[in-house]
N, C-alpha and C positions, 0 to 999 in steps of 0.2 A: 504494500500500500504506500504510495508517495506522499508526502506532506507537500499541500496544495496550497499557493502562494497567498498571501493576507496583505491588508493595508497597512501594517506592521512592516511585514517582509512580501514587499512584494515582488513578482519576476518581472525584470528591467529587459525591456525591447528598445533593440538597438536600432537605429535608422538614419538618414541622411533627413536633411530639414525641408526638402523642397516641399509643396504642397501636394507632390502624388504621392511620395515617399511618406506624409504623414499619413495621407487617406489607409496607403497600402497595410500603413502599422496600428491603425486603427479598426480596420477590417480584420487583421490577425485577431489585437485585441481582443474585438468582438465577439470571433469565431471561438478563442478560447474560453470568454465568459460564460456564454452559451454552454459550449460542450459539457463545463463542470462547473456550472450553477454558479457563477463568481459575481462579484460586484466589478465593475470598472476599476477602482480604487485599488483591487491586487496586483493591479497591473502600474508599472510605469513606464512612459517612454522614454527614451534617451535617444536627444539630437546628438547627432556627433559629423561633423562638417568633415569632407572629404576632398584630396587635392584634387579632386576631379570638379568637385562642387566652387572650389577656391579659384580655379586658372581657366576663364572662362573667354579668353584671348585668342586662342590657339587651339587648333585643330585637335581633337585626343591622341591621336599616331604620332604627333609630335613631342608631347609631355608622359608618353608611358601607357596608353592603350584602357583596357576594363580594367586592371585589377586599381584604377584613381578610382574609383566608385566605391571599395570593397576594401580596399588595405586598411585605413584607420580603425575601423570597426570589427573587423577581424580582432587589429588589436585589442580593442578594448575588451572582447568577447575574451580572447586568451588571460586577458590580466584579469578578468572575475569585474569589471564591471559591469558588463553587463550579461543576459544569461543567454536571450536568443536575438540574430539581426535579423533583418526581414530587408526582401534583396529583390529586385527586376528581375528576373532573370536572365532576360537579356544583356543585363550590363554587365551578364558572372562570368569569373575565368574557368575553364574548366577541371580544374586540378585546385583542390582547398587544401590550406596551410595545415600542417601534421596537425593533430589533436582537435580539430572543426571538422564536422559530418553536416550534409546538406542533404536529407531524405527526405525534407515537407515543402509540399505544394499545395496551395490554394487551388480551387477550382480556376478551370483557366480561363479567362477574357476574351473578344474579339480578338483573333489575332493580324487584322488588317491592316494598313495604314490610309491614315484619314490624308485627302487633297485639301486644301486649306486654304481659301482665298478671300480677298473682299469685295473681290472683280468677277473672278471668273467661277463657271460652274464646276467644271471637271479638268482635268489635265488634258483633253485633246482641247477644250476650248482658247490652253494659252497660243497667244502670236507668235508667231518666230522672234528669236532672238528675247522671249522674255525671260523675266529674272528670278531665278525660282533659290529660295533659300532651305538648306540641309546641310547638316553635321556630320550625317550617315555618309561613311564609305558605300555600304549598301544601296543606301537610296541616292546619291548620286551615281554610281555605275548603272546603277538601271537606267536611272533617266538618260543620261549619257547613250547610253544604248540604244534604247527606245526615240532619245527625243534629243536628236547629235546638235541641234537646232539652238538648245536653250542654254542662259547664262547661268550658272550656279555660282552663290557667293557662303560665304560660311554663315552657321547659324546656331550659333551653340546658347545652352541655356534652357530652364525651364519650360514650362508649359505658358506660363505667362508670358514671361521673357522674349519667346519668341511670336508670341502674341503683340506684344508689343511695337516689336519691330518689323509686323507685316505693318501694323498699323501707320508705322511710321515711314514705310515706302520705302523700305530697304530692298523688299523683295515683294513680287508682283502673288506670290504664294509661296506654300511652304506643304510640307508632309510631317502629320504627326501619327504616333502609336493610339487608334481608333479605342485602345483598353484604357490609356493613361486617360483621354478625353470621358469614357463613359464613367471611370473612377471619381475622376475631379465633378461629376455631373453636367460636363459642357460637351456633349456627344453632339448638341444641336452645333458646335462649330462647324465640325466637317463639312464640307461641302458634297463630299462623293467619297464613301468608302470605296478602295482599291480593290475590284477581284483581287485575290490570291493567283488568277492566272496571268492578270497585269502587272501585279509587283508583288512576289513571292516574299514575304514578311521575313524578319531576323530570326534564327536560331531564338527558341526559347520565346518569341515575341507574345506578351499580352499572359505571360505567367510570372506568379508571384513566388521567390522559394522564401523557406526558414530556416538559420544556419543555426546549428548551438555547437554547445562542446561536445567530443567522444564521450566520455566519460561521468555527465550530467542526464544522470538518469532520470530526473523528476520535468526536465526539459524533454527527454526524450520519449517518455509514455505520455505528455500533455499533449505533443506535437502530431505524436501516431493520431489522436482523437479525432486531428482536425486535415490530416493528409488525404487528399483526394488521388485515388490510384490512377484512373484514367491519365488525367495529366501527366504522373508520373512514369508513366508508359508509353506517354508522347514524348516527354522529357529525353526519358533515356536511348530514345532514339534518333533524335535529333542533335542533343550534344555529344555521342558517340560518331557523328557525321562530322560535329565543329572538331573536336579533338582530333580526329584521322584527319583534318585539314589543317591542323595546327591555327584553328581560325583566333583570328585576334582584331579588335578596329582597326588592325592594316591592312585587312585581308575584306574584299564585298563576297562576305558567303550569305546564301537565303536558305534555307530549308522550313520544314513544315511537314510532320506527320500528322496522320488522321487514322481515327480508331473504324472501323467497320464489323461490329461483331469482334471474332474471334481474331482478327484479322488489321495489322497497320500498316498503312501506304505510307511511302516516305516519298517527299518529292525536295530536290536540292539543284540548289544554282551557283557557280564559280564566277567570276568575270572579272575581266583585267579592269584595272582600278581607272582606267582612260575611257571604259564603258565598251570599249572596241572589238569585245568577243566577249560571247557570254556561252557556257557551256552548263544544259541542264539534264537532270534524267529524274526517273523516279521507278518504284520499283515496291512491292509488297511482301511479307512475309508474316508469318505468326505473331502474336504481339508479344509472345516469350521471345522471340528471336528478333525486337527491334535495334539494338546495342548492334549486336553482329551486323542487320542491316544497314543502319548507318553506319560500321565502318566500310561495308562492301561497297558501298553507294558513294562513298568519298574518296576511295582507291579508284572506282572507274569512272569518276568525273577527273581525276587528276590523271588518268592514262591518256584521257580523252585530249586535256586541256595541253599536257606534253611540259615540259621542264621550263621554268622560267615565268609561269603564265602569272604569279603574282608580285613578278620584280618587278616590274612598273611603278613609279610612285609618284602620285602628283604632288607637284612643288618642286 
């Protein structure tokens, strides 16, 4: 029997202070209160600012890739400040620091990306040559790909942040994550959700994980309560595809499993970071055999792509 956290002592959720990152840690919250009858009050958050969060200047490939989202809070998880962080998944590296286990997932979100404008309706509607703002390696190769036509300028920063600077006519639109949008309650932004056949979302896109320690048991049978498997099985097939690609924010990789009964389709995308070739496939197997999927499905897109297909770097 575990001894279940009080206003006293309560368990401290780690998180980044932006306003999805607080949503996201208040939906953990939540979830846990529910599960085992708590008050709010057993719970506390903990903002912990990260250099990802701090150096908002410069592109991420340039100041050190996902793990600026993740490093500070790691630590503090390791040093007993806090007990579990609650993470994007999208932003994870995929290999966690010795003594930190990542096995909880939230049910998972849209995993779209919203087109985002104050002008235009959808992405065929921009004109040539307009000015489209993103952060994403991923979502500029696509565009690039798709749309050789348009300016891309950087666009780093929250959900507001980059709210702001459509507003301010930096960029004629922009692309946001359609989960972070329905989280913060502003889903009516988007303009036009992306098929997934038009711009194949990030690894891990629109799920939420829970990190704690190995060895913190009373974290670890709370968290089983609230883990949702399906995701988890989309999960472990998808970052089995980023890791057999060594994928990192320097790298535009897409992928996306989907559960069908007994059954997961994996679909993944490569392309040279100039937009200039894009190399996709996809491929089904058992949902016990999605890990080995995606590393099968990441070996024969990089046989396909050939040597060198991500040394390109813009800048």
């Amino acid at each position: 029997m575990i001894s279940l956290p009080t206003p006293t002592s309560p368990l401290r959720i780690g998180t980044r202070g932006s306003p999805l990152a607080l949503a996201q840690a208040y939906e953990t919250r939540d979830r846990l209160a529910a599960a085992f009858a708590l008050a709010n009050d057993a719970f506390e958050i903990v903002v912990i600012k990260t250099t990802g969060d701090k150096v908002l200047d410069r592109p991420l490939k340039e100041i050190g890739g996902k793990g600026l989202f993740t490093k500070e809070i790691e630590e503090a998880m390791l040093a007993g400040r806090i007990d579990i962080a609650v993470h994007s998944m999208k932003d994870m590296p995929v290999d966690q620091p010795e003594g930190l286990v990542l096995d909880c997932y939230l049910p998972r979100e849209d995993v779209r990306d919203a087109f985002v404008s104050d002008r235009h309706a959808c992405l065929a509607d921009l004109p040539e040559g307009a000015v489209v703002g993103s952060s994403s390696l991923r979502r500029r190769a696509q565009l690039m790909h798709r749309r050789p036509d348009l300016q891309l300028v950087e666009f780093r920063g929250n959900v507001q942040t980059r709210m702001a600077k459509l507003s301010g006519g930096v960029a004629e639109a922009t692309f946001l994550a359609m989960a972070g949008l329905r989280r913060l309650g502003l889903a009516g932004v988007a303009r036009d959700a992306m098929s997934v056949d038009d711009m194949l979302p990030a690894v891990a896109q629109g799920a939420i994980g829970i990190e704690r320690r190995a060895r913190d048991a009373r974290s670890a049978a709370m968290l089983e309560a609230v883990h949702d498997g399906p995701t988890g099985q989309r999960l472990a097939a998808e970052r089995a595809f980023l890791a057999a690609l060594d994928g990192s924010c320097e790298t535009p990789i897409a992928g996306l499993a989907e559960l069908d009964g007994g059954s997961l389709t994996l679909r993944g995308e490569i392309l040279r970071p100039d937009g200039s070739e894009a190399v996709a496939e996809a491929d089904s197997a058992p949902v016990e055999d999605g890990a080995a999927l995606g590393r099968d499905l990441a070996q024969r897109l990089l046989s396909r792509a050939g040597p060198g297909f991500f040394d390109w770097r813009a800048g």
